[in-house]
MIDOSE-1310 file (N, C-alpha, C; in nm, 2 decimals, decimal comma, always signed):
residues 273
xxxx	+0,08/-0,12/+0,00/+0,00/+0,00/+0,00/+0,09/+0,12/+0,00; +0,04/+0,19/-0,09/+0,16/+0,35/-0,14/+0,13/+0,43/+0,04; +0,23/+0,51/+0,06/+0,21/+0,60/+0,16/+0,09/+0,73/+0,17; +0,04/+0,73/+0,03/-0,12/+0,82/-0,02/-0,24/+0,74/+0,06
xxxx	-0,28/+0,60/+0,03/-0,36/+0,50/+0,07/-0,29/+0,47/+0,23; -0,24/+0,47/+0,25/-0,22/+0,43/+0,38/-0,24/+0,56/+0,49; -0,24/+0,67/+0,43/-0,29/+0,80/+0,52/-0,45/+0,82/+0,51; -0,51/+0,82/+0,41/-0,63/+0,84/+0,37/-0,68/+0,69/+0,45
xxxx	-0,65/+0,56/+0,42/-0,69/+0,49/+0,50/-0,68/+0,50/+0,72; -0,60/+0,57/+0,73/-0,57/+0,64/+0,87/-0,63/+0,72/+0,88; -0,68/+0,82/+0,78/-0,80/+0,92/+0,86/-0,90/+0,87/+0,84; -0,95/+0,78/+0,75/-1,09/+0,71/+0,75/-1,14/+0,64/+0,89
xxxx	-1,05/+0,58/+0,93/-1,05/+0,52/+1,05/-1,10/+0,63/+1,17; -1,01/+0,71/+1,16/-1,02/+0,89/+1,27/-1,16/+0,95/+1,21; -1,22/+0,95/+1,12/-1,33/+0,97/+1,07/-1,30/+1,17/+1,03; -1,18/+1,14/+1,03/-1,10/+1,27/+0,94/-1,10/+1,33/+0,79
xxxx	-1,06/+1,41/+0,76/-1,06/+1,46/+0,61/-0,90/+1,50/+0,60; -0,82/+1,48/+0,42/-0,70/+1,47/+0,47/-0,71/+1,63/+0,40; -0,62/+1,72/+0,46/-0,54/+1,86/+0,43/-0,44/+1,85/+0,34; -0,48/+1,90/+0,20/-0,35/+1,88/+0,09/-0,30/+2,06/+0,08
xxxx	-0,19/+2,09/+0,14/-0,15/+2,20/+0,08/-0,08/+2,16/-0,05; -0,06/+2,33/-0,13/+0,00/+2,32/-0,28/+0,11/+2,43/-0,23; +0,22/+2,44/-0,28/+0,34/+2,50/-0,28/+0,39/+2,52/-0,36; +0,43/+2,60/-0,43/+0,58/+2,58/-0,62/+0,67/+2,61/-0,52
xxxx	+0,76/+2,49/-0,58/+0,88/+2,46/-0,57/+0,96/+2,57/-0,56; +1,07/+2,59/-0,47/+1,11/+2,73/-0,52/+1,06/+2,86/-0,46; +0,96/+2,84/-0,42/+0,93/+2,98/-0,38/+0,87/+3,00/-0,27; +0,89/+3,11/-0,19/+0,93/+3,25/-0,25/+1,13/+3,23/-0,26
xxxx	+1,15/+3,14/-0,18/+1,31/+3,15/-0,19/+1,37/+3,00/-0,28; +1,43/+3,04/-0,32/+1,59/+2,87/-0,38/+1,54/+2,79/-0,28; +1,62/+2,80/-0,17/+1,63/+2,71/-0,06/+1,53/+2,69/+0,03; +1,39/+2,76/+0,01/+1,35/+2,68/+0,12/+1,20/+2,59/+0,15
xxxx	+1,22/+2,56/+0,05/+1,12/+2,47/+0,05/+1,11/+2,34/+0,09; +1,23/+2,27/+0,13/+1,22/+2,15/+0,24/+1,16/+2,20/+0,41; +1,20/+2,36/+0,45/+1,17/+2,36/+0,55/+1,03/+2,42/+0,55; +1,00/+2,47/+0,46/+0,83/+2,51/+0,41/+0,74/+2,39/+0,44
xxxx	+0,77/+2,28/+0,39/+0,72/+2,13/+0,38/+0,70/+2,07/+0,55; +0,79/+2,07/+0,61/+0,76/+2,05/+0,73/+0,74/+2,14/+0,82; +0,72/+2,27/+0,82/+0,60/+2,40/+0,87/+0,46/+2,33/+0,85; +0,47/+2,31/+0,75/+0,32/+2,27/+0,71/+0,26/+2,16/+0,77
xxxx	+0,35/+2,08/+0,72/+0,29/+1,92/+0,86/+0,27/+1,98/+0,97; +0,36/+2,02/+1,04/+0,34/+2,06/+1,16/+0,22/+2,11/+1,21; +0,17/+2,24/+1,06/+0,04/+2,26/+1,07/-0,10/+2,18/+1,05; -0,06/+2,08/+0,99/-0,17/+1,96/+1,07/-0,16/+1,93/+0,86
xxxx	-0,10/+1,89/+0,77/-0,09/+1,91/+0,65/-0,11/+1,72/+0,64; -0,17/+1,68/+0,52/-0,20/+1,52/+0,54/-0,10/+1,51/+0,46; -0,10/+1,54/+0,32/-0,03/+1,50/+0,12/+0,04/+1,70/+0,15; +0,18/+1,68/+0,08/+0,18/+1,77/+0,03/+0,19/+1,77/-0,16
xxxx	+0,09/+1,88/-0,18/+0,17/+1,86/-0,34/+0,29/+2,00/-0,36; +0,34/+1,95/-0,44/+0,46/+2,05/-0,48/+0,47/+2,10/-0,61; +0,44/+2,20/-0,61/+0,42/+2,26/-0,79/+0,61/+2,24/-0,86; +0,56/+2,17/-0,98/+0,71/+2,20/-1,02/+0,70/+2,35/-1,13
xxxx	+0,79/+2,42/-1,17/+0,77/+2,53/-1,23/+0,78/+2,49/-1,34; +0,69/+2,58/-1,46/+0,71/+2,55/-1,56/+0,63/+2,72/-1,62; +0,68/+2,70/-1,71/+0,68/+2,86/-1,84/+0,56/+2,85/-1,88; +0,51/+2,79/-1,90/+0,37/+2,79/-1,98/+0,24/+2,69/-1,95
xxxx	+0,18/+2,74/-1,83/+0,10/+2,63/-1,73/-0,03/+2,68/-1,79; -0,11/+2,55/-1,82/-0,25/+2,57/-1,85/-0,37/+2,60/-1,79; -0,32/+2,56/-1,63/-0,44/+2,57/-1,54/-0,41/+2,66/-1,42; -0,29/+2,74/-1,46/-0,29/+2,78/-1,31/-0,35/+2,94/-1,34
xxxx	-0,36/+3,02/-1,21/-0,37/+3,13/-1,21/-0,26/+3,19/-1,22; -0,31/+3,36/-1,19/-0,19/+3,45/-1,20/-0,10/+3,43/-1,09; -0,13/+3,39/-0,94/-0,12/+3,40/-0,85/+0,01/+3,29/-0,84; -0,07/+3,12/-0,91/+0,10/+3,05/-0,92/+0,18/+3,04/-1,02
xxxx	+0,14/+3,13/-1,10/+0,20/+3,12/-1,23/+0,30/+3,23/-1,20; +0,32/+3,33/-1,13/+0,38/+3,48/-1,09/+0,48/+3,35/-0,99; +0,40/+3,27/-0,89/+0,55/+3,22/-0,85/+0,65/+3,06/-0,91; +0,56/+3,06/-0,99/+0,60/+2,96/-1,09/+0,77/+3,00/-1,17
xxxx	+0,70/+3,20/-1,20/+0,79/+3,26/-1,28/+0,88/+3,30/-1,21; +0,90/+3,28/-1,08/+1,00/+3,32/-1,02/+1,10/+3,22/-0,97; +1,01/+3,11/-0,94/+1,09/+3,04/-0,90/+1,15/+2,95/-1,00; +1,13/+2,97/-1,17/+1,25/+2,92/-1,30/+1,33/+3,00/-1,28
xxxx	+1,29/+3,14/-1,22/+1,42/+3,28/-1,24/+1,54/+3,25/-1,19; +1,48/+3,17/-1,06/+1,58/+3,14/-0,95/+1,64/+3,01/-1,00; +1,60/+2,95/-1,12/+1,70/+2,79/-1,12/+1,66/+2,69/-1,10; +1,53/+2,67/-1,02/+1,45/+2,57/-1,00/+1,38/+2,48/-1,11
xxxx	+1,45/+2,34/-1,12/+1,40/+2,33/-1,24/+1,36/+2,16/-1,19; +1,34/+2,03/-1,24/+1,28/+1,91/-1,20/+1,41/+1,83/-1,11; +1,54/+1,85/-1,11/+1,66/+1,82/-1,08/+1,64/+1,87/-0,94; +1,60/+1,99/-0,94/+1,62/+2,05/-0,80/+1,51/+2,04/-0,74
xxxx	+1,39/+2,01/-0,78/+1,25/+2,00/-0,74/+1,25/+1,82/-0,67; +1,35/+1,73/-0,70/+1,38/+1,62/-0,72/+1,43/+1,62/-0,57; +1,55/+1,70/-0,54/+1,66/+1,73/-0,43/+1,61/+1,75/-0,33; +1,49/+1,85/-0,33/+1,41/+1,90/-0,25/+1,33/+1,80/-0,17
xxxx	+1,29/+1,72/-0,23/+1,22/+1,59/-0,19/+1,28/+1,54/-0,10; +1,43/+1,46/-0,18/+1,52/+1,38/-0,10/+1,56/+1,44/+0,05; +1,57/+1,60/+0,05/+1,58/+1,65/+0,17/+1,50/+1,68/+0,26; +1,39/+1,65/+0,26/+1,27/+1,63/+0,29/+1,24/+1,53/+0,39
xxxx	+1,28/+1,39/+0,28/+1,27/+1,25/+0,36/+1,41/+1,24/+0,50; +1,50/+1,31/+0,45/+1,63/+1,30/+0,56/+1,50/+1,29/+0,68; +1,41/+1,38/+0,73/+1,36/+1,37/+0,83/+1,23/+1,36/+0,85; +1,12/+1,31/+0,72/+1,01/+1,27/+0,70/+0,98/+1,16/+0,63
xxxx	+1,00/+1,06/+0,68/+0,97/+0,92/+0,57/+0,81/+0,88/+0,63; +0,69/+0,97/+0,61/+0,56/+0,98/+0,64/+0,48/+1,03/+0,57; +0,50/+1,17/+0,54/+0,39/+1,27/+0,47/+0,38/+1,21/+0,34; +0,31/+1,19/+0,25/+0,30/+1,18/+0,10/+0,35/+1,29/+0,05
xxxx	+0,41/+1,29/-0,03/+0,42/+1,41/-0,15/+0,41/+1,38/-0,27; +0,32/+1,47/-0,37/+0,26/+1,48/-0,52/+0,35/+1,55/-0,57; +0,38/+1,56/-0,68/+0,47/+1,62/-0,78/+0,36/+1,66/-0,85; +0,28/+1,79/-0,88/+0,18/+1,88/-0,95/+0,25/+1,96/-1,06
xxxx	+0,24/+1,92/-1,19/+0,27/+1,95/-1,27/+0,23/+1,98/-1,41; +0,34/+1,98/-1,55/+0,30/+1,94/-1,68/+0,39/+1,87/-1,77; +0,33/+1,81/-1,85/+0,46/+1,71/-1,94/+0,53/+1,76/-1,95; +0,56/+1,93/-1,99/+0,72/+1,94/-2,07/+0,83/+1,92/-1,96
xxxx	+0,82/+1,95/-1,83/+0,96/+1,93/-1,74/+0,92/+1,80/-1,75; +0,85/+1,64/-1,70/+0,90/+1,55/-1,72/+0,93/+1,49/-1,82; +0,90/+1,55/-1,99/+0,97/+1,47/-2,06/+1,12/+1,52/-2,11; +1,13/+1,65/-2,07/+1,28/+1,71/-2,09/+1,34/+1,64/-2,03
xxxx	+1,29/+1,62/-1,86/+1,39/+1,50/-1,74/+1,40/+1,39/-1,84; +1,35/+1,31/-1,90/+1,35/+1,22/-1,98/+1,45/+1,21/-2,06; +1,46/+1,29/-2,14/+1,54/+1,32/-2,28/+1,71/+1,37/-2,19; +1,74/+1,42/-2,10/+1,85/+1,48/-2,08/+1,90/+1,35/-1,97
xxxx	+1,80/+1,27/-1,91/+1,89/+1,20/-1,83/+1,80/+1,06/-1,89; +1,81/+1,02/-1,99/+1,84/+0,91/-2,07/+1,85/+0,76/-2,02; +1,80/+0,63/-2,00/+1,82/+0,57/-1,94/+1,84/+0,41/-2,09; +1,94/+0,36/-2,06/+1,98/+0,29/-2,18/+1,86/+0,17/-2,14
xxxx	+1,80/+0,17/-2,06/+1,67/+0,04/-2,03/+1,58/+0,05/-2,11; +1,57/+0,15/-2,13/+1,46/+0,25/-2,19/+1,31/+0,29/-2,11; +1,36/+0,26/-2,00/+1,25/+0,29/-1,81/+1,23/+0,45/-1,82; +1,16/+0,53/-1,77/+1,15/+0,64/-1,75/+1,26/+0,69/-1,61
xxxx	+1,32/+0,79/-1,70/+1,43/+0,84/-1,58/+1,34/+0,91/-1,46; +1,28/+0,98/-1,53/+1,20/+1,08/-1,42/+1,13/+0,98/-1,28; +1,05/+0,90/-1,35/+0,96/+0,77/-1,27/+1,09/+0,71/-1,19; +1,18/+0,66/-1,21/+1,31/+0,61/-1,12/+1,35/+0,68/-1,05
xxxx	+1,39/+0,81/-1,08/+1,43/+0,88/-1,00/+1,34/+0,95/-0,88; +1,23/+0,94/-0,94/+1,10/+1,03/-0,86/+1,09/+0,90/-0,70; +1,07/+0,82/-0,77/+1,07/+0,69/-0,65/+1,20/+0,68/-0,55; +1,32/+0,70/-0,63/+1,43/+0,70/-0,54/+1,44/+0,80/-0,44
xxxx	+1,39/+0,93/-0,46/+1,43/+1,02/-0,36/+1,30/+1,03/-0,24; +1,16/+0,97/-0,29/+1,06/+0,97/-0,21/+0,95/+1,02/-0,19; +0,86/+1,03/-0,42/+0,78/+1,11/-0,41/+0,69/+1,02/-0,39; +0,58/+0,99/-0,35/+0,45/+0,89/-0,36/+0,34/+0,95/-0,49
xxxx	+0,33/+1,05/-0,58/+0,25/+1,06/-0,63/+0,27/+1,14/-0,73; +0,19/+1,17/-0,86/+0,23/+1,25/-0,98/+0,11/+1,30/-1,03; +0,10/+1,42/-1,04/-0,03/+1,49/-1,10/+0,03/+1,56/-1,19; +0,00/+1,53/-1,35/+0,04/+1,60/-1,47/-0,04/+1,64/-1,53
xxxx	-0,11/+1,74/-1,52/-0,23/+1,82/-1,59/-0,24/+1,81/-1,74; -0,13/+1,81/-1,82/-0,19/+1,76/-1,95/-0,14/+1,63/-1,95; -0,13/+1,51/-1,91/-0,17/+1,41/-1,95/-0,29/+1,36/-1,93; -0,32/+1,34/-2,10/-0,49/+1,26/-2,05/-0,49/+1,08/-2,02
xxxx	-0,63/+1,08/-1,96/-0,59/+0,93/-1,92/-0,57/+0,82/-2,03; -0,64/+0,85/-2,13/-0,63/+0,79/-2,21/-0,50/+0,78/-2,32; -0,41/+0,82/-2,27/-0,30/+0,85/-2,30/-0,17/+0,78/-2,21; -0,21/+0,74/-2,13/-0,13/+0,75/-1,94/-0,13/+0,57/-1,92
xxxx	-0,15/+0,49/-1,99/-0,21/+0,36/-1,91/-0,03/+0,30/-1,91; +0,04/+0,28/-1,96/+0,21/+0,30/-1,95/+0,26/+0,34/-1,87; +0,19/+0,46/-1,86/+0,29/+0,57/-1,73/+0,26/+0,56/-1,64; +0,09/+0,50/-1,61/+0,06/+0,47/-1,47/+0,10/+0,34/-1,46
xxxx	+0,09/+0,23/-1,49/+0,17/+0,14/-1,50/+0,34/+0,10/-1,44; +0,38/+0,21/-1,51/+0,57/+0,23/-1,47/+0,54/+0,26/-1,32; +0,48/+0,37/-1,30/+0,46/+0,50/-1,17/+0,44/+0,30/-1,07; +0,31/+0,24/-1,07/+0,28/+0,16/-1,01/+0,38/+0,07/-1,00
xxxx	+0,46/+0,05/-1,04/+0,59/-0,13/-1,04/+0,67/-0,03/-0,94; +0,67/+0,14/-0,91/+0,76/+0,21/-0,84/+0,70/+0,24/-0,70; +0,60/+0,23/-0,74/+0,50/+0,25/-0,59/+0,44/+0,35/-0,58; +0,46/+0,45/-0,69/+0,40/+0,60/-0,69/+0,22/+0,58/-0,75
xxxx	+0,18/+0,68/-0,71/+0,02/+0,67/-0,79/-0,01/+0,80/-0,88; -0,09/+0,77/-0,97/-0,08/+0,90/-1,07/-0,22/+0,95/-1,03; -0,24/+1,05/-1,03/-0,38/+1,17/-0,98/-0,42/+1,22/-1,07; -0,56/+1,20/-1,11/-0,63/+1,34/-1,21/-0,69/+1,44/-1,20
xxxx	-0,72/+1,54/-1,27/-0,84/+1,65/-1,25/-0,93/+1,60/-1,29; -1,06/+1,64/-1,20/-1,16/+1,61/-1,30/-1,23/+1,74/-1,28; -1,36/+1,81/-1,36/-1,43/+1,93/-1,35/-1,51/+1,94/-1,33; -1,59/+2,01/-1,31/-1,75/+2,02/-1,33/-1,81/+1,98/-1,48
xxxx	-1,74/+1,99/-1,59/-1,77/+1,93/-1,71/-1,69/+1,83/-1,77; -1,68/+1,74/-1,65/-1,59/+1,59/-1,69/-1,76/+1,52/-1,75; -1,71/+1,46/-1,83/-1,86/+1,37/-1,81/-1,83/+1,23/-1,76; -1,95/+1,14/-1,80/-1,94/+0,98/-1,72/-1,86/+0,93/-1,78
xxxx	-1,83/+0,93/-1,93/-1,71/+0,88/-2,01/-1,60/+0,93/-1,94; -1,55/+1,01/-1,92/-1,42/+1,07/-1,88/-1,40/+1,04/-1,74; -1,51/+1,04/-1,63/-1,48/+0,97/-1,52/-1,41/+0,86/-1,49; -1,49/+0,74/-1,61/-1,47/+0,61/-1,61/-1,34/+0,62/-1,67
xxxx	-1,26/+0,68/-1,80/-1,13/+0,66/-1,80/-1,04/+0,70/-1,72; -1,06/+0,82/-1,63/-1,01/+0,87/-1,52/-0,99/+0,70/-1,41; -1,14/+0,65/-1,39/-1,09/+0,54/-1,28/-1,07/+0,44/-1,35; -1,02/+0,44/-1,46/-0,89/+0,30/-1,48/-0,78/+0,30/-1,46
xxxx	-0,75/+0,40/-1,44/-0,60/+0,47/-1,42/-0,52/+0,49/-1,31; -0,63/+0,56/-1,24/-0,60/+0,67/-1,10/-0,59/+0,56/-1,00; -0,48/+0,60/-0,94/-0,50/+0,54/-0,76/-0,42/+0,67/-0,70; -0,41/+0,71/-0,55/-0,44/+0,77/-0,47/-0,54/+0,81/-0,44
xxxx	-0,58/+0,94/-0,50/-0,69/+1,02/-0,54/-0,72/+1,10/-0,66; -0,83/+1,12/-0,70/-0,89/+1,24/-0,79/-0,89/+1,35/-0,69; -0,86/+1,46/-0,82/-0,85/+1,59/-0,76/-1,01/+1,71/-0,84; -1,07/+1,72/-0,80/-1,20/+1,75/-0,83/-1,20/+1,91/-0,83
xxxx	-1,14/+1,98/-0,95/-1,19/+2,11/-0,95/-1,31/+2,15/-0,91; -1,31/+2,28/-0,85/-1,44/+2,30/-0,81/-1,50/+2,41/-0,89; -1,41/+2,45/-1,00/-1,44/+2,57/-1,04/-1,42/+2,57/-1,22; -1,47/+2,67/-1,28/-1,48/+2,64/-1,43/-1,36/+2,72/-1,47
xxxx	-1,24/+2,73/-1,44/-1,14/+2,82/-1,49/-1,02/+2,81/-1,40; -0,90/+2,88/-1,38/-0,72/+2,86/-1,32/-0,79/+2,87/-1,17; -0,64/+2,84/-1,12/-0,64/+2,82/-1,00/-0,71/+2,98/-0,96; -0,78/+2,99/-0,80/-0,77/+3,10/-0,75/-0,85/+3,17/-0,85
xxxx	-0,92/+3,15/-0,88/-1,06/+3,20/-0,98/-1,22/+3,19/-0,93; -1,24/+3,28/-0,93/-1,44/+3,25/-0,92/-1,44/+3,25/-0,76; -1,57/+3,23/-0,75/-1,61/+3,17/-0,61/-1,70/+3,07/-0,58; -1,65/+2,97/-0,49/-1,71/+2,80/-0,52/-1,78/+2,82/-0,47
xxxx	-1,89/+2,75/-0,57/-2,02/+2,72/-0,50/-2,03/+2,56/-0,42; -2,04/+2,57/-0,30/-2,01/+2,49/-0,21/-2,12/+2,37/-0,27; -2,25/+2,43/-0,25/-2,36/+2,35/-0,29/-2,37/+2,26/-0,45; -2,29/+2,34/-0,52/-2,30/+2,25/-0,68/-2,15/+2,14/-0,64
xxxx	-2,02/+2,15/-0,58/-1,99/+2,06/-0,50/-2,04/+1,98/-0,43; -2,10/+1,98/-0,38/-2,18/+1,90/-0,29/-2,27/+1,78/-0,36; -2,31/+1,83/-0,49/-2,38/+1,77/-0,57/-2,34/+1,71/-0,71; -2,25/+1,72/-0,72/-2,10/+1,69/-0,79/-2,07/+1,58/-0,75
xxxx	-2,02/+1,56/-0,64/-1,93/+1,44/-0,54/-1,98/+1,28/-0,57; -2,12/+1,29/-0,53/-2,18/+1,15/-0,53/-2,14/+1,10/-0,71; -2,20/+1,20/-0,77/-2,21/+1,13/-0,88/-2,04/+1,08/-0,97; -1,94/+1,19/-0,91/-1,80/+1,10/-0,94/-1,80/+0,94/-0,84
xxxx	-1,82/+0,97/-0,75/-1,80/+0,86/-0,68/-1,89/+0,67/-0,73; -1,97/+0,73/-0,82/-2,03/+0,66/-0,89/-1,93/+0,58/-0,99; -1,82/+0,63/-1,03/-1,68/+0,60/-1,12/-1,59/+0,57/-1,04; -1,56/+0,63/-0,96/-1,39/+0,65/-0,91/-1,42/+0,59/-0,74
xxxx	-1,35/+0,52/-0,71/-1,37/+0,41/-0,59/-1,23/+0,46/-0,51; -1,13/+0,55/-0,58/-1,07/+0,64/-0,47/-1,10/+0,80/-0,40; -0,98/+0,83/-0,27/-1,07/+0,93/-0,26/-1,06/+1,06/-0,36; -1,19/+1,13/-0,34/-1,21/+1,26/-0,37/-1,13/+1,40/-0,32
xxxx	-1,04/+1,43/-0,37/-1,01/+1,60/-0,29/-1,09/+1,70/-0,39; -1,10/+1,81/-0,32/-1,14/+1,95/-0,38/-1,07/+2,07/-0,38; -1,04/+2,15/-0,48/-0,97/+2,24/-0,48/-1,03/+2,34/-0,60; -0,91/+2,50/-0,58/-0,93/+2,56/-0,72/-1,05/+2,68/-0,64
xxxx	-1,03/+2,68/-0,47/-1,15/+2,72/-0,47/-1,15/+2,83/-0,32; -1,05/+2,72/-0,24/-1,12/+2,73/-0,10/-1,00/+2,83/-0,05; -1,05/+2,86/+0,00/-0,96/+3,03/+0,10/-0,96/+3,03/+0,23; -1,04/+2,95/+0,31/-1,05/+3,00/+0,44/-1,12/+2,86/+0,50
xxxx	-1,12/+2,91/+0,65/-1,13/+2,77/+0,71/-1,31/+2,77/+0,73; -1,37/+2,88/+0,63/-1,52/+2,79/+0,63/-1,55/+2,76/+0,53; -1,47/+2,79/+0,42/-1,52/+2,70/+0,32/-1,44/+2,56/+0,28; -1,36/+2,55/+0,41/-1,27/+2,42/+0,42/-1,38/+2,33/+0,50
xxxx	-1,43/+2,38/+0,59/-1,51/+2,28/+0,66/-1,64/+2,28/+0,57; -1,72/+2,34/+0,49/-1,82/+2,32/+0,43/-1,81/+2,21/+0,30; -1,69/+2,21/+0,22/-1,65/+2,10/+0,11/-1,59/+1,98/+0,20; -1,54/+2,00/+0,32/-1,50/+1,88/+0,39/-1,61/+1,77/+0,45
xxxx	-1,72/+1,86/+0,48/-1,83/+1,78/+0,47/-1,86/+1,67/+0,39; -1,82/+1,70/+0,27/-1,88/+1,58/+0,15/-1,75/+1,55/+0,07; -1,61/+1,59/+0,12/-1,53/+1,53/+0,00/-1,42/+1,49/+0,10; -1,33/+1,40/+0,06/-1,22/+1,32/+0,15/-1,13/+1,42/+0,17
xxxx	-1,09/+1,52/+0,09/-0,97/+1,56/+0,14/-0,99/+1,74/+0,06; -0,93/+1,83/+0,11/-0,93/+1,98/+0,04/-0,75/+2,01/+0,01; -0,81/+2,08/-0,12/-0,68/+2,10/-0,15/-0,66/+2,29/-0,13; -0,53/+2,32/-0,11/-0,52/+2,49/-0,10/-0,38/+2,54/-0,15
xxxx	-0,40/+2,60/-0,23/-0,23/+2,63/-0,32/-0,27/+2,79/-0,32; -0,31/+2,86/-0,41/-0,35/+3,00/-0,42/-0,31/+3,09/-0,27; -0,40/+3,00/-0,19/-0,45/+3,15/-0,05/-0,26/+3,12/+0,01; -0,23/+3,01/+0,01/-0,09/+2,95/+0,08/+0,00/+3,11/-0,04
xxxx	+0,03/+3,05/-0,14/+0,10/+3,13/-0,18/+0,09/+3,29/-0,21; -0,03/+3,32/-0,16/-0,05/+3,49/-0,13/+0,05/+3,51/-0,01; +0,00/+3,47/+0,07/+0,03/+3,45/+0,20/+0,17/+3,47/+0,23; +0,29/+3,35/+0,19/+0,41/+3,38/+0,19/+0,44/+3,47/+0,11
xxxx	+0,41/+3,53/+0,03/+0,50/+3,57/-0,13/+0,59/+3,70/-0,06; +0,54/+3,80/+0,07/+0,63/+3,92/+0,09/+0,67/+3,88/+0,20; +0,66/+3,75/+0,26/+0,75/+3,73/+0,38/+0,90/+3,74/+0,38; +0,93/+3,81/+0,49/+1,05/+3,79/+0,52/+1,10/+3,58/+0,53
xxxx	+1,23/+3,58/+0,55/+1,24/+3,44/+0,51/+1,24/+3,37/+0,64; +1,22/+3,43/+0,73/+1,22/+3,36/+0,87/+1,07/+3,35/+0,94; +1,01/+3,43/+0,80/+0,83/+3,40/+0,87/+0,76/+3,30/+0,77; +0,85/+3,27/+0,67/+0,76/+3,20/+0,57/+0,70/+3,06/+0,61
xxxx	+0,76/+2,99/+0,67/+0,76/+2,85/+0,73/+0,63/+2,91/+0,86; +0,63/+2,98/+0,96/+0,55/+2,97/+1,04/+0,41/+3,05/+0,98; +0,41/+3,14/+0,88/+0,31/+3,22/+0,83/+0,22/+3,09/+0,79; +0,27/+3,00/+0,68/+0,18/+2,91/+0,66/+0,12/+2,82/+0,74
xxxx	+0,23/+2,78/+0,85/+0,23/+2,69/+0,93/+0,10/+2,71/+1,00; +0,07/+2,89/+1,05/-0,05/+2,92/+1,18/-0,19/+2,93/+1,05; -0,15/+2,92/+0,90/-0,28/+2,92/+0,81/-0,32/+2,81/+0,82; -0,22/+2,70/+0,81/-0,30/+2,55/+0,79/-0,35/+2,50/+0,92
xxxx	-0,28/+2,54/+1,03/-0,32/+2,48/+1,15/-0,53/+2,56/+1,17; -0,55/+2,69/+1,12/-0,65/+2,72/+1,13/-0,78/+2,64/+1,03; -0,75/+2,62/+0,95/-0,82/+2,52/+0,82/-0,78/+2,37/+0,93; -0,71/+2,32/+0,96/-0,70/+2,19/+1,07/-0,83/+2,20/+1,13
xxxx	-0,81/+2,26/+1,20/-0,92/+2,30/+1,32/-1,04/+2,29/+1,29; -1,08/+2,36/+1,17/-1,21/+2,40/+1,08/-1,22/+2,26/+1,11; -1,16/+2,19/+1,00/-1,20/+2,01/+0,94/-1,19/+1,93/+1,03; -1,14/+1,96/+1,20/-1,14/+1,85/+1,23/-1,31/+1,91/+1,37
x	-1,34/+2,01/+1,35/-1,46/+2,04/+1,44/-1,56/+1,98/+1,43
């Protein structure tokens, strides 16, 4: 059982909901995103995902795409987003962590670090240093049965979006694929856009669940710890990347780790009331 399944099975039991913060790699500083990662646990964090940076993202907003662009400025690229991990596990071999992303940094990792087996470098390496999970926004599923495949012989699980206009076709190829979880936009457009309507969520849920026999997270939406407890009601796990990365972006570098740390501990609270 991946370390994704084995947490989600441990809050089920607690009768819990799991807390997914989102982060890009990289930012606001180079270095500090191993200690960012464990601020967050601390603040009650289940999965973390980790944005890897990329130049031309499809789904994000302005909000992670501004720290997307800073943190390529800075040199952060799948090598270092890789390192980050490994230094991570020196003193976390518990938390899950997602690699949130798009094909072109993993198939460049591909192409530059070459493996004469002809295995995916990225997939080997991703397993070696300790990521449990891969969310690549444009791979479609029907495209992915290989790569989920590889990911699985490594122990990793591959995650999808799904939307408000996924249909039942697209569910169903979604759950041939997926293990960890689906990630269930809540909203018709980038990250940190609109305002979720809690209730069309609500009524959303059942009918994915009708396909997909893992859990549900929600994201794309939620800001605060009552609209954390109102989607936590009905979905396994909330995801929060946008309000996190407001938040740090003008910290000084010795507030960034606790800034987020006293945000997530507040959203904790919310979900576990």
């Amino acid at each position: 059982m991946s370390r994704i399944a084995t947490t989600f099975a441990a809050l089920k039991k607690q009768g819990r909901k799991a807390l997914i913060p989102y982060v890009t790699a990289g930012f606001p500083f180079a270095d500090i995103t191993p200690e960012l990662m464990h601020a967050m646990v601390a603040g009650g964090a289940d999965v973390i995902e980790l944005g890897v940076p990329f130049s031309d993202p499809s789904a994000d907003g302005p909000v992670i795409q501004k720290a997307g662009d800073k943190a390529l400025a800075l040199g952060i690229g799948m090598v270092q987003v890789l390192a980050m991990v490994r230094s991570f596990r020196q003193q976390d071999n518990t938390t899950p962590v997602v690699l949130m992303g798009y094909a072109n940094p993993v198939e460049r990792y591909n192409q530059k670090h070459d493996r004469l087996d002809g295995k995916s470098a990225f997939v080997t390496d991703a397993a070696v240093v300790g990521v449990d999970g891969v969310l690549i926004v444009d791979y479609p599923p029907e495209e992915c049965e290989g790569f989920a495949a590889e990911l699985k012989q490594h122990g990793l699980d591959l995650i999808f979006l799904l939307a408000p206009t996924s249909t039942d076709a697209r569910m169903q190829q979604v759950a041939r694929v997926a293990s960890g979880y689906v990630y269930y936009v809540s909203l018709k457009g980038v990250t940190g856009s609109g305002t979720l309507d809690t209730a069309a969520v609500q009524a959303m849920l059942p009918r994915i669940r009708r396909h997909v026999s893992v859990p549900v997270g929600v994201g794309f939406g939620i800001r605060d710890a009552t609209t954390a407890r109102a989607i936590g009601e009905v979905a396994d796990a909330i995801v929060i990347g946008s309000r996190i990365i407001q938040l740090i972006e003008a910290q000084p570098r010795d507030q960034v780790g606790k800034t987020a740390q006293n945000f997530l501990r507040e959203i904790r609270t919310a979900l576990d009331s």
